[in-house]
C-alpha positions in Angstrom: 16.0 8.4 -35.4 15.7 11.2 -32.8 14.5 10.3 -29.2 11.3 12.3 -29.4 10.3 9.8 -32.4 12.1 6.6 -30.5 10.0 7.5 -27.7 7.1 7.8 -29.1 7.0 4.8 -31.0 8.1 2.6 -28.0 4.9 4.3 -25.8 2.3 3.6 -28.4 3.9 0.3 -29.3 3.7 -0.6 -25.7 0.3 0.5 -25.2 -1.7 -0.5 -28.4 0.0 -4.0 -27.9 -1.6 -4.2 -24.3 -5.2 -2.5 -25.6 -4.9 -5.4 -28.6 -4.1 -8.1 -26.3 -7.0 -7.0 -23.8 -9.5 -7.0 -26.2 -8.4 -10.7 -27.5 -9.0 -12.1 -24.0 -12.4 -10.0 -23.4 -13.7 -11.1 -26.7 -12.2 -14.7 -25.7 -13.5 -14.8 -22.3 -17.1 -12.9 -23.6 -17.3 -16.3 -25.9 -16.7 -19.0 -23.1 -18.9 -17.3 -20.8 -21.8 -17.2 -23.6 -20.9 -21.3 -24.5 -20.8 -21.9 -21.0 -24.2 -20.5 -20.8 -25.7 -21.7 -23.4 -24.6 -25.5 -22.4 -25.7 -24.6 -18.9 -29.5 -23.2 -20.3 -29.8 -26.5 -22.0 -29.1 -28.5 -19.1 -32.1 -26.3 -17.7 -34.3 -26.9 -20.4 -33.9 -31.4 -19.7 -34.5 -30.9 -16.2 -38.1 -31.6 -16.5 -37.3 -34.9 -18.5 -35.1 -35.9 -15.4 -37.9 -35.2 -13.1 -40.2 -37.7 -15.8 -37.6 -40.5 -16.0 -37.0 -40.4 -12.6 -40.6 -41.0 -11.7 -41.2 -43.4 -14.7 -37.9 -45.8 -13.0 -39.1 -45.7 -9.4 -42.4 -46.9 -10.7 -40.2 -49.6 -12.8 -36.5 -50.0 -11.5 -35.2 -50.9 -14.7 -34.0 -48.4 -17.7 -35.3 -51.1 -20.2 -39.3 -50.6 -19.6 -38.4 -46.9 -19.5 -37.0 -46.5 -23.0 -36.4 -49.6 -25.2 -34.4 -48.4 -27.6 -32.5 -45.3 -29.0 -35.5 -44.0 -31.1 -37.4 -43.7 -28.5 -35.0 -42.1 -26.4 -34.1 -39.7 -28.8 -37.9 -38.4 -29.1 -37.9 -38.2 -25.1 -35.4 -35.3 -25.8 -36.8 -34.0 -29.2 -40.1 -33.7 -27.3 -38.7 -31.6 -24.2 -36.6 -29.4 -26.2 -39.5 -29.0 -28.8 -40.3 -25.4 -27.5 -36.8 -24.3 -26.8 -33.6 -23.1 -29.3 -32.1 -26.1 -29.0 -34.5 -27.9 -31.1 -33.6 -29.4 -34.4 -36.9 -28.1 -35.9 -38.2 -25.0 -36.0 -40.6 -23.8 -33.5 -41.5 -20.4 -32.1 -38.0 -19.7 -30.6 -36.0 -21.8 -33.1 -33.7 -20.3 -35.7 -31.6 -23.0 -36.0 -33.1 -23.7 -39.7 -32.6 -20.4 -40.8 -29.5 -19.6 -43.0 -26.9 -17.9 -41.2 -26.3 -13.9 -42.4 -22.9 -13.7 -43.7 -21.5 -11.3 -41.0 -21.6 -14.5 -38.9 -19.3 -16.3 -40.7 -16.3 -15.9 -38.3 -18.6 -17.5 -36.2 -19.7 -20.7 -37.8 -18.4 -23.4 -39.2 -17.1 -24.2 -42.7 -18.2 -27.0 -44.2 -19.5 -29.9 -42.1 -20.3 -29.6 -38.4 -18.1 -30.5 -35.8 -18.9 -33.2 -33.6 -18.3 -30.8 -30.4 -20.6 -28.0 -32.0 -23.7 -30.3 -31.9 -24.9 -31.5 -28.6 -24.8 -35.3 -28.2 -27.2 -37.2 -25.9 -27.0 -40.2 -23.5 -28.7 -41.8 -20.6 -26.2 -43.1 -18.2 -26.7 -46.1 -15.8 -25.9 -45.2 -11.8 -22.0 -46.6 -13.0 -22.1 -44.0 -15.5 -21.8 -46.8 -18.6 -24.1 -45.5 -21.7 -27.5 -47.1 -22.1 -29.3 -45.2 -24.7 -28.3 -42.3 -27.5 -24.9 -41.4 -28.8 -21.7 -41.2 -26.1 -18.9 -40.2 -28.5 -15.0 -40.4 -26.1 -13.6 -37.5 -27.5 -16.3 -35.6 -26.5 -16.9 -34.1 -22.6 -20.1 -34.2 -21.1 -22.1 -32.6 -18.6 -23.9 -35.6 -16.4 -27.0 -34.3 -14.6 -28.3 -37.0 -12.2 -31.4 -38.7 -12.1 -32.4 -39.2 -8.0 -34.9 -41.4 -6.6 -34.8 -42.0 -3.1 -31.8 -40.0 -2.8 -30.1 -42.4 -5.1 -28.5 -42.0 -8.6 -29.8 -44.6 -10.3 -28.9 -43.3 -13.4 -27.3 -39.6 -15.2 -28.4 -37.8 -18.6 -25.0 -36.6 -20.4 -25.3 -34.0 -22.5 -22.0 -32.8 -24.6 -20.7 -29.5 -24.2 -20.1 -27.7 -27.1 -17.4 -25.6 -28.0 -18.6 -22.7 -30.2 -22.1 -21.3 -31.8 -23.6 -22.4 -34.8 -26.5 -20.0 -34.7 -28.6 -18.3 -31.6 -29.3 -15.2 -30.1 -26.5 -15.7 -27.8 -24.5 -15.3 -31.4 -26.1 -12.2 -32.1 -25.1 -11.3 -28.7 -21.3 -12.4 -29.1 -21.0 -10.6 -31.8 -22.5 -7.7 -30.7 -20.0 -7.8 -28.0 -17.1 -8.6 -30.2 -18.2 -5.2 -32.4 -18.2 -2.8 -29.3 -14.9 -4.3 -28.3 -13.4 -3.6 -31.4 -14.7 0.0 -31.7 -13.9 0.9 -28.3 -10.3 -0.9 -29.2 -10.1 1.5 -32.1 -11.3 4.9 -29.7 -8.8 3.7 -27.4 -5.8 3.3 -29.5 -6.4 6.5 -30.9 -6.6 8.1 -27.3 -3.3 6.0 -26.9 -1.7 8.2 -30.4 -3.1 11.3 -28.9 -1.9 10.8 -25.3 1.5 9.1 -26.1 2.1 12.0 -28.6 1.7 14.9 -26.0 3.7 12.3 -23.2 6.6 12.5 -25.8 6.9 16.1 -26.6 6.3 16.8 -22.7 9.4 14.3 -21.6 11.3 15.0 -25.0 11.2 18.7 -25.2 13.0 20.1 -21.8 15.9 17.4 -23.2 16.0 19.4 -26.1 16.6 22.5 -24.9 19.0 20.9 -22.3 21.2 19.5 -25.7 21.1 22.8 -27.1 22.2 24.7 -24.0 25.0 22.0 -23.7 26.3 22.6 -27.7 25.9 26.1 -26.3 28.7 25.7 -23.7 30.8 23.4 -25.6 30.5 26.6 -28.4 31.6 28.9 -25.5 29.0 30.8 -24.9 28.9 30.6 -21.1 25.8 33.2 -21.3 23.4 30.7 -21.8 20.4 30.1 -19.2 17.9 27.7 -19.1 14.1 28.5 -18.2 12.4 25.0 -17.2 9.4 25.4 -14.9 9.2 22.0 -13.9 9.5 20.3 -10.8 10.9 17.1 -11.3 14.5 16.1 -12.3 14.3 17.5 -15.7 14.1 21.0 -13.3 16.9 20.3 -11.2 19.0 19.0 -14.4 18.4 22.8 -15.9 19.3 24.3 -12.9 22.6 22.4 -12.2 22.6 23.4 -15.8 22.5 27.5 -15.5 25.6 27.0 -12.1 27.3 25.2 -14.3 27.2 28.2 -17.1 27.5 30.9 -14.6 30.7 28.8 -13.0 32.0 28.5 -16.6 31.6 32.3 -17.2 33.2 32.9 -13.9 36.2 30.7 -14.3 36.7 31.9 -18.2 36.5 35.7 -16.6 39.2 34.7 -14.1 41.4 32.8 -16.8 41.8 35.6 -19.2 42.3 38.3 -16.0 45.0 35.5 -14.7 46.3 35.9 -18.6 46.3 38.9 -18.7 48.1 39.7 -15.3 50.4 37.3 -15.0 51.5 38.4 -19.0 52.0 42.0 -17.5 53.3 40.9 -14.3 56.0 39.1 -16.3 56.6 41.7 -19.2 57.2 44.8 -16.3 60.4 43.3 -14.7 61.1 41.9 -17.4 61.2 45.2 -19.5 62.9 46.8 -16.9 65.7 44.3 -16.5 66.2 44.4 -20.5 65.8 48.1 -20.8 68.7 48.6 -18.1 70.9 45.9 -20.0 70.8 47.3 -23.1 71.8 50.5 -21.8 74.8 49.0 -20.4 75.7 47.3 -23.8 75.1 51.0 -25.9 77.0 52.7 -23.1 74.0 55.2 -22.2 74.9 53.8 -18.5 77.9 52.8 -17.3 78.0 48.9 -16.2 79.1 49.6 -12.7 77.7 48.3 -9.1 75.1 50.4 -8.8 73.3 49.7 -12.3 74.5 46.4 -12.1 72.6 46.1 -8.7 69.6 47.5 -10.1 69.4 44.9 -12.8 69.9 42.3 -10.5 66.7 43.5 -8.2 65.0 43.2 -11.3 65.8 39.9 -12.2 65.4 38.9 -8.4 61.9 39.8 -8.5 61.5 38.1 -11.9 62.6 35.1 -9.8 60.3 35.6 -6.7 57.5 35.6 -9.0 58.5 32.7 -10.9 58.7 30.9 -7.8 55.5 32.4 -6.3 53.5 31.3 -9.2 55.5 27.3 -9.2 54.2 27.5 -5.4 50.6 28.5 -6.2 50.7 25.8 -9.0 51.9 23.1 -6.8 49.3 24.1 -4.3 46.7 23.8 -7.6 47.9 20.2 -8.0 48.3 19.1 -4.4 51.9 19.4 -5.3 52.9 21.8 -1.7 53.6 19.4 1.1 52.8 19.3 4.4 54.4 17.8 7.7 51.6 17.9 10.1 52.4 17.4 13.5 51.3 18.8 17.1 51.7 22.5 17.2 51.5 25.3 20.3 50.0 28.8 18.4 51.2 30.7 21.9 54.9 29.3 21.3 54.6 29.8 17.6 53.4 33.3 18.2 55.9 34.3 20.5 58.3 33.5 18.1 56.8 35.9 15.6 56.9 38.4 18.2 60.2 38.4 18.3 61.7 37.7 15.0 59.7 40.7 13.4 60.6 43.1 16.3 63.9 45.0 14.9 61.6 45.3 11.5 58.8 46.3 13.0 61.2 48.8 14.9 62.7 50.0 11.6 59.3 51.1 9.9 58.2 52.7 13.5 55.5 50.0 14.1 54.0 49.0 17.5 53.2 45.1 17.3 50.4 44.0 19.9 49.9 39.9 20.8 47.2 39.2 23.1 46.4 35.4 23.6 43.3 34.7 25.1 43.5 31.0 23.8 43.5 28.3 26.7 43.5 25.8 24.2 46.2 26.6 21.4 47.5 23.1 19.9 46.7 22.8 16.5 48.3 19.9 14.2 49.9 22.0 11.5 53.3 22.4 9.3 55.5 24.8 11.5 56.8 25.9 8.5 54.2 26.6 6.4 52.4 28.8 9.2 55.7 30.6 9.8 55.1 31.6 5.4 51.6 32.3 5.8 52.3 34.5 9.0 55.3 36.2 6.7 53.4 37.0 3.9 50.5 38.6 6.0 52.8 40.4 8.4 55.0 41.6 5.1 51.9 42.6 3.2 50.6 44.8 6.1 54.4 46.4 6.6 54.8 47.3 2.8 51.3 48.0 1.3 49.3 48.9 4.3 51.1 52.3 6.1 50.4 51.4 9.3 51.8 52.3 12.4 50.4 49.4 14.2 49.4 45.5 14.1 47.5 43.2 16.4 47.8 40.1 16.8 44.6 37.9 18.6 44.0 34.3 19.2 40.7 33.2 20.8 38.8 29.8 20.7 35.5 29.5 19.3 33.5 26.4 18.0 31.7 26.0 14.9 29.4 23.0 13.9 30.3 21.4 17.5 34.1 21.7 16.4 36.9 23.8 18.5 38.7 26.1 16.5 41.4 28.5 17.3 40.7 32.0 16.1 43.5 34.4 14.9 43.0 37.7 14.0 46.3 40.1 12.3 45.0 43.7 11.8 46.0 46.9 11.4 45.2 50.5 11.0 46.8 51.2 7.8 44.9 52.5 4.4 42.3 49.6 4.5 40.6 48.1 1.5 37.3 49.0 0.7 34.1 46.6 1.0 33.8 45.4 -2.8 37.4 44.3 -2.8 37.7 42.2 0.9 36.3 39.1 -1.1 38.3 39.0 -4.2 41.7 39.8 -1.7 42.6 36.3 -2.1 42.4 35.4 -5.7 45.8 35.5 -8.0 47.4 38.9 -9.0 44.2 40.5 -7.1 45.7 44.4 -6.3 43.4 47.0 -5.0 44.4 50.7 -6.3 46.0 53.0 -3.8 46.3 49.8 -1.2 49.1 47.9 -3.6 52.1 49.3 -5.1 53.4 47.4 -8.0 56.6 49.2 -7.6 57.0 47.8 -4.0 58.1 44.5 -5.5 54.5 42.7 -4.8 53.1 40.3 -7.5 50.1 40.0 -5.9 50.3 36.0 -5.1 51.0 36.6 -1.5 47.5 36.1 -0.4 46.6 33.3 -2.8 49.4 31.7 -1.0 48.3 32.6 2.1 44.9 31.1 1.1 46.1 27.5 0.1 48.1 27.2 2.9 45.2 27.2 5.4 42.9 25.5 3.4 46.2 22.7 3.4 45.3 23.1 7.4 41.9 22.3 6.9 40.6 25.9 8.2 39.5 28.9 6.8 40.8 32.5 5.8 39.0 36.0 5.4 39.4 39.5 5.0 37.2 42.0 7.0 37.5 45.4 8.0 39.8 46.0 11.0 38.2 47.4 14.1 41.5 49.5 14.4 40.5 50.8 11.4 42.9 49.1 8.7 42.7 45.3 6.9 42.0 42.4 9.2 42.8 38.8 8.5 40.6 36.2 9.8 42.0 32.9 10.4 40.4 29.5 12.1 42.5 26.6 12.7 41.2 23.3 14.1 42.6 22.7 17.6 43.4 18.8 18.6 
């Protein structure tokens, strides 16, 4: 069964139950409150025989010159009730002789009456012990005093019934119980109506969620959800359409990974076969030279082999670090001077100015001296420079100190559209990178792992010497 029909059913079930079982109590409580009534209006209508019998036993004191015997006792109430509807014979107001219409007949009894749907009579003495009429056990009564002298001297019980035998307070139950039932009816089928429309409203965003979902699991990462809504049906779509555009994304960047690392692979690769087989046919002599030029093939081969088992590692927290307290001004110092005779060989001035006053940052020595190599490297082969600087400032972001280092140059540069995509895998820029050089293009992805290992962060801007700058923060201790 689908959800929009499960839910459905469950909301109307719910609700007509709870309409059904309202309209039982109502009709319930409608028809104690009119038997209560109607016992209670009797009462009313002996009150003027307890006034007589009063009077008639403070001129006596004794129950036995009042009323000798049942018969007369009984008349006593025949008489006061004469005029009223809860006389046995029919009067002006009676209707209790009448047959009952048939409609009535969830009303009445079947077949003889019941004991507790006729009223029962009984004078009481003050110790509430029957004198006169009929006191039945079973039955409860309703004992109304009779004072004199502020004393009870005696009680008239009446029995309280427990339904309607005929009345207009039956016509009135029943007209009661008909309304009920009709607006029962009007609101059950507001209920269909209402739990219809609540259904299609929860069920059908859901839907078009499920399909959007067999979308993606189809691959079609295109797919975008259009929910106007405001609760977390709305958030669910939009989490929804990131999720698709992140998909998309990370499918684009797989098959240009693919298809990169493929051609990164087949170019040496071809190369390094190319030159062998020459060899072997004798179109090129297997000496030293061609021998060495294999071999820088096959070298490469191997440097991106490892690159790419590095940025792997890095993928699955496989690259190691061994953090301990670091001095940046030590560390750079050192850079300054291992890179000096190369620097010197490509006629490039180096410039370190450290305006850090607090430069200890717990790091891997060794993995900053790669990072720092492959940036350096990257600016001395690709970027044509004739200098680099090297700055290190503190700053503080979100009430953290950071130490700031900034390598730049004022080589060829990169333009804009390319500074943010620098740091993804086998990213080159045209002109910038020369696949010939020997790059592979991981040097920066590398670059990019290792800080984030640090816990800082890593960008490219434009250099205010004019070349590519490299931006990275480093938490200080």
């Amino acid at each position: 069964m689908k959800i929009h029909n499960k839910l459905f059913l469950i909301l109307f079930s719910f609700t007509f139950s709870i309409i059904a079982g309202l309209v039982v109590l109502i009709q319930w409580s409608i028809g104690q409150g009119v038997i209560d009534y109607v016992n209670a209006k009797e009462i009313k209508a002996l009150e003027p025989l307890v006034i007589k019998l009063a009077t008639q036993y403070e001129s006596s004191a004794s129950w036995d010159e009042v009323i000798r015997d049942n018969k007369s006792f009984r008349r006593l109430i025949e008489t006061e009730l004469q005029s009223s509807q809860f006389s046995e014979r029919p009067g002006p107001r009676s209707r209790s002789m009448r047959p009952p219409p048939p409609e009535r007949a969830r009303f009445e009894m079947k077949g003889p009456p019941k004991p507790n749907n006729i009223a029962h009579y009984a004078l009481l003495d003050k110790n509430k012990q029957p004198i006169r009429g009929r006191y039945l056990d079973e039955l409860t009564y309703i004992n109304t005093p009779i004072i004199v002298n502020n004393i009870a001297v005696g009680y008239i019980a009446v029995s309280k019934r427990d339904g309607l035998v005929d009345g207009y307070e039956l016509d009135f139950l029943e007209q009661q119980t008909n309304y009920l039932w009709l607006i029962a009816i009007a609101a059950a089928l507001f209920t269909l109506l209402l739990t219809f429309l609540l259904s299609r409203h929860l069920v059908s965003p859901v839907k078009q969620i499920a399909t959007g979902m067999h979308q993606l699991t189809q691959g079609n990462f295109t797919t975008k959800l259009t929910l106007d809504r405001k609760d977390e049906l709305g958030q669910l779509s939009e989490d929804f359409n990131v999720l698709a555009l992140t998909l998309a994304k990370d499918e684009k960047v797989r098959k240009r990974w693919l298809a990169n690392i493929s051609h990164e692979l087949r170019t040496p690769m071809s190369i390094l076969l190319g030159e062998l087989e020459a060899m072997l046919l004798g179109v090129r002599e297997p000496n030293t030279q061609n021998i060495s030029s294999a071999n820088d093939e096959a070298m490469h081969l191997k440097r991106l082999i490892d690159d790419l088992h590095m940025l792997n590692s890095a993928e699955l927290g496989g690259m190691h670090y061994t953090m301990q307290p670091t001095d940046l001004t030590l560390l750079l110092n050192t850079i300054e001077q291992k890179y000096q005779v190369l620097f010197e060989q490509h006629a490039i001035n180096i410039y370190v100015l450290n305006s850090a006053k607090q430069a200890i940052v717990q790091a891997d020595k060794t993995r900053l001296l790669q990072l720092f190599d492959n940036i350096l490297m990257n600016a001395v082969h690709y970027a044509k420079c004739t200098t680099i600087s090297i700055t290190a400032e503190n700053i503080s972001k979100k009430g953290q100190s950071f130490i700031e280092l900034t390598i730049e140059d004022n080589g060829v540069g990169v333009e804009p559209s390319h500074l943010a995509h620098l740091f993804e895998y086998l990213y080159r820029v045209d002109g910038a990178r020369n696949r010939q050089k020997g790059g592979a293009g991981l040097g920066l992805s590398i670059c990019k792992h290792i800080v984030e290992g640090h816990h800082g962060e890593i960008v490219a801007e434009k250099a205010s010497i004019g070349g590519l700058a490299v931006v990275i923060s480093l938490p200080t201790m």
